[in-house]
C-alpha positions as CSV (number, residue, x, y, z in Angstrom):
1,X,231.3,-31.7,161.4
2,X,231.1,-28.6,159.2
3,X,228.8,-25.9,159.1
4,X,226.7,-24.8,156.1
5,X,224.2,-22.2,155.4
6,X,222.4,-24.5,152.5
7,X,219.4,-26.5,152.9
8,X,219.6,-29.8,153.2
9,X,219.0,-31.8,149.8
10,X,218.7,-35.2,148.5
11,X,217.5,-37.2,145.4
12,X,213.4,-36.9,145.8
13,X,213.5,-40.8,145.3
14,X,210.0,-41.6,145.7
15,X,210.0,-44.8,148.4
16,X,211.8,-43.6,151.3
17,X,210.7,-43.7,154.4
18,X,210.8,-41.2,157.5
19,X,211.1,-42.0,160.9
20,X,209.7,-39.1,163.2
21,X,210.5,-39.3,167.0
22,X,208.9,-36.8,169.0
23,X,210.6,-36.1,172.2
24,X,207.6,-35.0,174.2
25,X,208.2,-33.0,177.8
26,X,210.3,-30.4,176.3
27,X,213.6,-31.6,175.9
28,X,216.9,-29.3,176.9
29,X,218.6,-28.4,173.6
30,X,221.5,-27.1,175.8
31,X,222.0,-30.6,177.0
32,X,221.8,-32.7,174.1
33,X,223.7,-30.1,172.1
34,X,225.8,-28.1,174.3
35,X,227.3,-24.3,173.5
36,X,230.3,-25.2,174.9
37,X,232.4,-22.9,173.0
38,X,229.7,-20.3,174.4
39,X,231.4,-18.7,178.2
40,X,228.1,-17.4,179.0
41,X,226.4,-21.2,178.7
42,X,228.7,-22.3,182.1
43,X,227.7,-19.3,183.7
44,X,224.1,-19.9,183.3
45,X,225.1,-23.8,184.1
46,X,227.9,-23.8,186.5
47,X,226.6,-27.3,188.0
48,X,224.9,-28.8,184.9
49,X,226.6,-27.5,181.8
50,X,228.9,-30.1,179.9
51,X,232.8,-29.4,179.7
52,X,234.1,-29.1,175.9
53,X,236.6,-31.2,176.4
54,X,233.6,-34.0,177.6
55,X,231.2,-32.9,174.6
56,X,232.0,-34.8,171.0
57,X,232.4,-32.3,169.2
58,X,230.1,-31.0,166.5
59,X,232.1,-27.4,165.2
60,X,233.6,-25.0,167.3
61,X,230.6,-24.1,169.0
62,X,228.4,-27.0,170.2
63,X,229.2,-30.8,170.8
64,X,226.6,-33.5,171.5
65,X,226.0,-34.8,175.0
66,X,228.8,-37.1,176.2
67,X,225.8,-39.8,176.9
68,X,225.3,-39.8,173.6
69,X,228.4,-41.0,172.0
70,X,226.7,-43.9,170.7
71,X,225.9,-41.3,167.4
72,X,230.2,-40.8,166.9
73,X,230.3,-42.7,163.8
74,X,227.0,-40.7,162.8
75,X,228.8,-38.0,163.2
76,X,232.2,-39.2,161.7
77,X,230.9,-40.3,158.6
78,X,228.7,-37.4,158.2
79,X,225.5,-38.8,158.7
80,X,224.2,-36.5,161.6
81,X,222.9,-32.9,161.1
82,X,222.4,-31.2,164.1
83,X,220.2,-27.6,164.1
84,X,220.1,-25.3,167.5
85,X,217.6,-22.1,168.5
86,X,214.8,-24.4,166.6
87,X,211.2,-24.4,167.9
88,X,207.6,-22.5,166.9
89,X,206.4,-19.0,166.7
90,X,204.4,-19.5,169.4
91,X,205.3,-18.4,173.0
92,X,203.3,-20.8,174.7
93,X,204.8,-22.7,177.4
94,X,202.1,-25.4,177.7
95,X,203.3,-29.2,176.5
96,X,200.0,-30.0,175.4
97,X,199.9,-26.7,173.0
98,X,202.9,-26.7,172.1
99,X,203.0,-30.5,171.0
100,X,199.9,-29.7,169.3
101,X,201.4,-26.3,167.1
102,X,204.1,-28.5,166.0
103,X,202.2,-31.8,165.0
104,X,199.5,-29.6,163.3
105,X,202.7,-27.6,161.5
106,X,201.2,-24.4,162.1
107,X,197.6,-23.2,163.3
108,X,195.9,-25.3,161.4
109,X,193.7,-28.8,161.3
110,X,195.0,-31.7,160.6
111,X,198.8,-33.7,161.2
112,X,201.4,-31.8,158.3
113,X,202.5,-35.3,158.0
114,X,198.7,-36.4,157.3
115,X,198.8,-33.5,154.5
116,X,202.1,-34.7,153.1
117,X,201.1,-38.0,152.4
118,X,197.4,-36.7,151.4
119,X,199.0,-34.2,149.0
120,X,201.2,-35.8,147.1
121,X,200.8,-36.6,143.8
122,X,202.4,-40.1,143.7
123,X,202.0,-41.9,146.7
124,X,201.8,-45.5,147.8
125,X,198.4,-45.1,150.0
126,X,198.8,-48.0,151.0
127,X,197.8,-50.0,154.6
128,X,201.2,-49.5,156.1
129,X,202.2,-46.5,154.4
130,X,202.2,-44.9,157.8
131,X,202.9,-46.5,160.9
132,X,202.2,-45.0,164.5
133,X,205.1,-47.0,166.8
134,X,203.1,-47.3,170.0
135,X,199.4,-47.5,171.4
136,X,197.6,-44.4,169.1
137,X,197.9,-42.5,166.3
138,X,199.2,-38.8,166.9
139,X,198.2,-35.6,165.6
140,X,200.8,-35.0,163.0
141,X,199.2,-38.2,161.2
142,X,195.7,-36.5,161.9
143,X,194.3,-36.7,158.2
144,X,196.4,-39.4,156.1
145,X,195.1,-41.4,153.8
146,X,196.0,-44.4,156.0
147,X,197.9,-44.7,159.5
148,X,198.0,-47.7,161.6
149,X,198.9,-47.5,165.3
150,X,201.3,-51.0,166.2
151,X,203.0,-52.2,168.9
152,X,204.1,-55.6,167.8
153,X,203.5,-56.9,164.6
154,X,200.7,-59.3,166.4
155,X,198.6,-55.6,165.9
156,X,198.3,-56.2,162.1
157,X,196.3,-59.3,161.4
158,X,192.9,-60.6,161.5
159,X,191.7,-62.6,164.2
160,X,190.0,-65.3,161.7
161,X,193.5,-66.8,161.0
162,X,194.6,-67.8,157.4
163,X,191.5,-69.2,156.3
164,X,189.6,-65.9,156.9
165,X,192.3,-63.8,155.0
166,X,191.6,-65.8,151.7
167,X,187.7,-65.9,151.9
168,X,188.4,-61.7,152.3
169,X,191.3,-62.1,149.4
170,X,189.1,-64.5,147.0
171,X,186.3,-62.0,148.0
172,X,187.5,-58.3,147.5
173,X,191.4,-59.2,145.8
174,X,189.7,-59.2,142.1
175,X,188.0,-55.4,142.6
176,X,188.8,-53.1,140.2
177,X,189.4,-48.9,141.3
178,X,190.8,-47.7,144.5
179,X,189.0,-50.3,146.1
180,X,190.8,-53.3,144.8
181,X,194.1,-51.5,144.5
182,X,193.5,-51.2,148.2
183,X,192.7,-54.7,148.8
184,X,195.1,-55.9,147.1
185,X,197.9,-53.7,149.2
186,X,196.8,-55.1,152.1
187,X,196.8,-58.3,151.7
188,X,199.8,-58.3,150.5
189,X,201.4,-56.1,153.2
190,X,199.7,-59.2,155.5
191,X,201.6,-61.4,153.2
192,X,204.5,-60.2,154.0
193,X,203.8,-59.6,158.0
194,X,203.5,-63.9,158.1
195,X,206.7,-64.0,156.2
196,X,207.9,-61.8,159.4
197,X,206.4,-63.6,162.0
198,X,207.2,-67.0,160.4
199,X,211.0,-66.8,161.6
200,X,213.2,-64.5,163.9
201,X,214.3,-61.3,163.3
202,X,218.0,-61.0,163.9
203,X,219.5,-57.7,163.5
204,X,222.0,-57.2,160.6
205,X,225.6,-55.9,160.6
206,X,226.0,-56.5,164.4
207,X,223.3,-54.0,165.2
208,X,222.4,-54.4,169.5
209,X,219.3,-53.3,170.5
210,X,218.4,-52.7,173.9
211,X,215.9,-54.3,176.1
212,X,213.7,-50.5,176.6
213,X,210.7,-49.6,174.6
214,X,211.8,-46.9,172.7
215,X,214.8,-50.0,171.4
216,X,211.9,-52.4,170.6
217,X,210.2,-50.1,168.7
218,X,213.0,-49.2,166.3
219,X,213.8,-52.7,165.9
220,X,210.3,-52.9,164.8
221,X,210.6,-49.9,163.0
222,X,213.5,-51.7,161.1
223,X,211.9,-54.6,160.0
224,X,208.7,-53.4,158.7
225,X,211.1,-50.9,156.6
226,X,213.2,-53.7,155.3
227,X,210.3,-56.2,154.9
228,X,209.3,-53.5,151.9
229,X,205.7,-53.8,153.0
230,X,205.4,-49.9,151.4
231,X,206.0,-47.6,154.8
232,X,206.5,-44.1,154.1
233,X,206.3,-43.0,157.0
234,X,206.5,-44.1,160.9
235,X,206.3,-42.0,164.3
236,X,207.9,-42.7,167.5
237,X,207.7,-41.1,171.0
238,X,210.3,-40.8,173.8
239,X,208.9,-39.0,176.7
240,X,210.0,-38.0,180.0
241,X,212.2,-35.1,178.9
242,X,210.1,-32.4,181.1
243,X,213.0,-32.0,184.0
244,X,212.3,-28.9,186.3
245,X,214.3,-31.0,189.1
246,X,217.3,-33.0,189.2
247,X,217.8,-32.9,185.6
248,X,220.9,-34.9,185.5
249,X,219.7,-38.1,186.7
250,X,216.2,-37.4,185.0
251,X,217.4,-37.3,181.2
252,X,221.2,-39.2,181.7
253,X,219.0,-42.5,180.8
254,X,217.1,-40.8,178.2
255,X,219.8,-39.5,175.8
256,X,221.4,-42.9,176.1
257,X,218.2,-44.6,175.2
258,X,218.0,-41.9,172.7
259,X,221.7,-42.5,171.0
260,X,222.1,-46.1,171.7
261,X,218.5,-46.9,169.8
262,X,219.5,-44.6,166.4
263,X,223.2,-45.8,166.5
264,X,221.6,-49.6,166.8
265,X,218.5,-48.7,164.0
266,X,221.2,-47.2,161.4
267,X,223.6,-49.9,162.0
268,X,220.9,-52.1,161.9
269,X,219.8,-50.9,158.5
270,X,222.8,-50.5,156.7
271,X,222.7,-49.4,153.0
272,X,218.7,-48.4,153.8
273,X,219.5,-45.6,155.5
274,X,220.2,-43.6,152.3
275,X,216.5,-43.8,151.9
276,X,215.5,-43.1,155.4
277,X,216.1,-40.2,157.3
278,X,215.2,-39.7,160.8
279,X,214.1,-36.5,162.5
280,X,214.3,-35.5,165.8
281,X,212.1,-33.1,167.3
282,X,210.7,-31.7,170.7
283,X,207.6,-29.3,171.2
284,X,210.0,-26.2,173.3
285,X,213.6,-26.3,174.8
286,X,214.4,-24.8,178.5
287,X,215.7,-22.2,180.5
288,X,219.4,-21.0,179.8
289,X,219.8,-21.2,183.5
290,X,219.6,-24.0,185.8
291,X,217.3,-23.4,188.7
292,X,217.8,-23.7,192.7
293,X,216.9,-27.7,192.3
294,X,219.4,-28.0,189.3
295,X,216.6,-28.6,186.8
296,X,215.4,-26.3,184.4
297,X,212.2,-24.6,183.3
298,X,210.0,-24.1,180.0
299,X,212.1,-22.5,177.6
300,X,211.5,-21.6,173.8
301,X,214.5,-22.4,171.3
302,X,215.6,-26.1,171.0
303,X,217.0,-28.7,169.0
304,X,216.3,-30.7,165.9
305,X,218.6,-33.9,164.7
306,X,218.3,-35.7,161.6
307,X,220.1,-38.5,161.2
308,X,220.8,-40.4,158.1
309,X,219.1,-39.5,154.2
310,X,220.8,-39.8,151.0
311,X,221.0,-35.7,152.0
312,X,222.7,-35.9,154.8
313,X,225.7,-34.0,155.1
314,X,226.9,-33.7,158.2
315,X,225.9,-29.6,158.9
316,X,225.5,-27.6,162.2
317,X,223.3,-25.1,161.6
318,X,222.6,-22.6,164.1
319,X,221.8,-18.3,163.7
320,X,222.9,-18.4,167.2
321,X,222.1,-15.1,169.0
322,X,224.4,-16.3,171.9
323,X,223.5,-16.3,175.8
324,X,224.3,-12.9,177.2
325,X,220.9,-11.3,178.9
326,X,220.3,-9.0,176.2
327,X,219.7,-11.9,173.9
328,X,217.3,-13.9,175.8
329,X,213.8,-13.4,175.4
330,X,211.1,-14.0,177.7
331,X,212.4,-14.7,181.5
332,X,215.8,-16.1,180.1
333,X,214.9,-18.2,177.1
334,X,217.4,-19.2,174.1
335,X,215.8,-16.9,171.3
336,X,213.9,-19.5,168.7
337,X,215.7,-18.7,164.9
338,X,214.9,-21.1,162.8
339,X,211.3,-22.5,162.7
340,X,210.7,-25.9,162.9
341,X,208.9,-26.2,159.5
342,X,212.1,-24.6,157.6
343,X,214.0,-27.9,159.0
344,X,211.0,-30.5,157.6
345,X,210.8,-28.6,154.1
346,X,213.9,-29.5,152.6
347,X,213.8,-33.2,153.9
348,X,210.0,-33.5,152.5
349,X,211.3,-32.2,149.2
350,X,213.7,-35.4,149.3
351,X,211.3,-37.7,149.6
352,X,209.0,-36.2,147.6
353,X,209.7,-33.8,145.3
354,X,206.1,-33.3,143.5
355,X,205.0,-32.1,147.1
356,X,203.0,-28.7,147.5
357,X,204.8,-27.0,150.5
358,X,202.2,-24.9,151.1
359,X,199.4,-27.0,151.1
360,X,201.3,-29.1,153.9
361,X,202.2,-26.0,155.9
362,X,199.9,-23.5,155.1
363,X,200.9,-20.0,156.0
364,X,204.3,-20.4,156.3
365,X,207.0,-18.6,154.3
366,X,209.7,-20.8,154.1
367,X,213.3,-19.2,154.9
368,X,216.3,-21.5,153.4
369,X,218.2,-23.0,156.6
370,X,221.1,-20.8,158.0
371,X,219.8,-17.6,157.0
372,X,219.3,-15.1,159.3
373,X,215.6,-14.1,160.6
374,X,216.6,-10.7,159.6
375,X,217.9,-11.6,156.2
376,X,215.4,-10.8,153.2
């Protein structure tokens, strides 16, 4: 994997689609990307860090979880970009404020991902443009022109059957405006659920999901993308990462849930994933150090993935201020040095290039990705 300063770029194609999974409970950046080229990380560690010579490696500096290994060929092939010391501003330690900061973009109302799709100039707008994977819609979709909250593809269809769907398409399908554009969207995005539900899905290119939630929701996630029923955008959560005790047997299952469902969903989607990117993303990371129950505590800088894009390149990108005492802040936090927003900009530009950055995260001065806080 090589390291770059640039931003990452892409093509701007207009209908890609972007997968958002929100690790919520403040997952360790240390564990799923270790420092272990970094001494002072397995003296803050010396039960929990990760060996380098157990750790795929990334550059000279981190390597990814061993539980993860599912993501090699990811990372082989160049497909995985991996950012470190990532988070928000903000030195809250609460989830709940945190998560909200980061699905709001900023401190302001509304999802960023509800303004991106509001803002843009060309946009599908359509009934499954965006798709909440699980039982609500969050915050970051807070003010789209559409969202849908699903859980099976049962969740979008009207309980009157068939029959019902033509009166409603015989009735409104012939609107002009918005309206009947609308209309017309959505019944044919219904059109193409039956087509779905009318035989089984079978994973392509040897793709094997497991059996857990966060699995069946990617493999949903999948089909809805390669059904071309106009997604743009879909949100998943994986929770449980909040691991002030026994750490180890907390998250173990939880980064191989995490790697095993991605290495399944890109295999799964072949070709498609040049115009789908994934993001990875966690409201805070922990403490450097492990504490007395070999857990650790609410810490600021974290890590961001993104997986897959017709961008992707392959980059680590970390201004790492390393672990020595004098560069923690806080009670022994890794220092946050590149904001979360300046890792969403550049993929947002892919997908849509006509998009106003500033009306999506308003406030915020971009910086490009790999420069320095410091730097002008």
């Amino acid at each position: 994997m090589k390291q770059a300063k640039a931003t990452l770029h892409g093509n701007g194609d207009l209908w890609q689609t972007l997968v958002v999974v929100f690790l919520r409970g403040g997952a360790d950046g240390l564990a799923l990307m270790p420092a272990v080229g970094d001494d002072d990380y397995h003296r803050a560690r010396p039960f929990t860090a990760v060996s380098k010579t157990a750790a795929l490696k990334l550059d000279d500096r981190f390597g990814l979880n061993p539980l993860m290994n599912a993501l090699e060929p990811a990372v082989k092939e160049g497909a995985l970009s991996a950012v470190h010391c990532v988070g928000s501003g903000d030195t809250t330690r609460s989830h709940f404020e945190a998560q909200d900061l980061m699905e709001h973009g900023g401190h302001t109302g509304g999802g960023w991902l509800g303004r991106f799709l509001r803002f843009r100039e060309r946009a599908s707008g359509g009934a499954l443009s965006a798709v909440a994977l699980g039982q609500a819609v969050p915050e970051s979709l807070r003010g789209a022109p559409a969202a849908t909250a699903m859980q099976s593809l049962n969740d979008f269809s009207f309980s009157g059957g068939d029959k019902f769907v033509q009166s409603l398409e015989q009735l409104y399908g012939g609107q002009t405006g918005v309206f009947g554009a609308r209309a017309r969207d959505t019944f044919n995005a219904l059109g193409r659920i039956r087509e779905l539900h009318a035989k089984d899905y079978s994973p392509a290119n040897g793709a094997d999901y497991s059996v857990d939630r966060f699995a069946r929701e990617l493999r949903l996630a999948s089909q809805l993308i390669k059904a071309r029923v106009g997604v743009e955008v879909i949100t998943i959560d994986l929770g449980g990462w909040d691991s002030h005790l026994s750490q180890g047997p907390l998250i173990s299952p939880l980064m191989r849930r995490l790697a095993n469902g991605l290495a399944a969903f890109r295999r799964d989607l072949g070709a498609a994933m040049r115009q789908t990117t994934v993001v990875v993303m966690s409201e805070f990371g922990r403490r450097v150090s492990e504490n007395s129950a070999l857990g650790t505590d609410h810490g600021r800088g974290g890590a961001m993935f993104v997986l897959g894009g017709d961008g992707a390149e392959g980059r680590v990108i970390a201004d790492w201020p390393g672990l020595k005492r004098d560069a923690l802040v806080g009670p022994g936090d890794l220092a946050v040095t590149t904001d979360f927003r300046d890792v969403l900009i550049p993929i947002l530009r892919r997908h849509a290039l006509d998009a106003d950055m500033a009306k999506i995260f308003p406030g915020h001065e971009p910086r490009p990705l790999g420069q320095a806080a410091g730097d002008a």
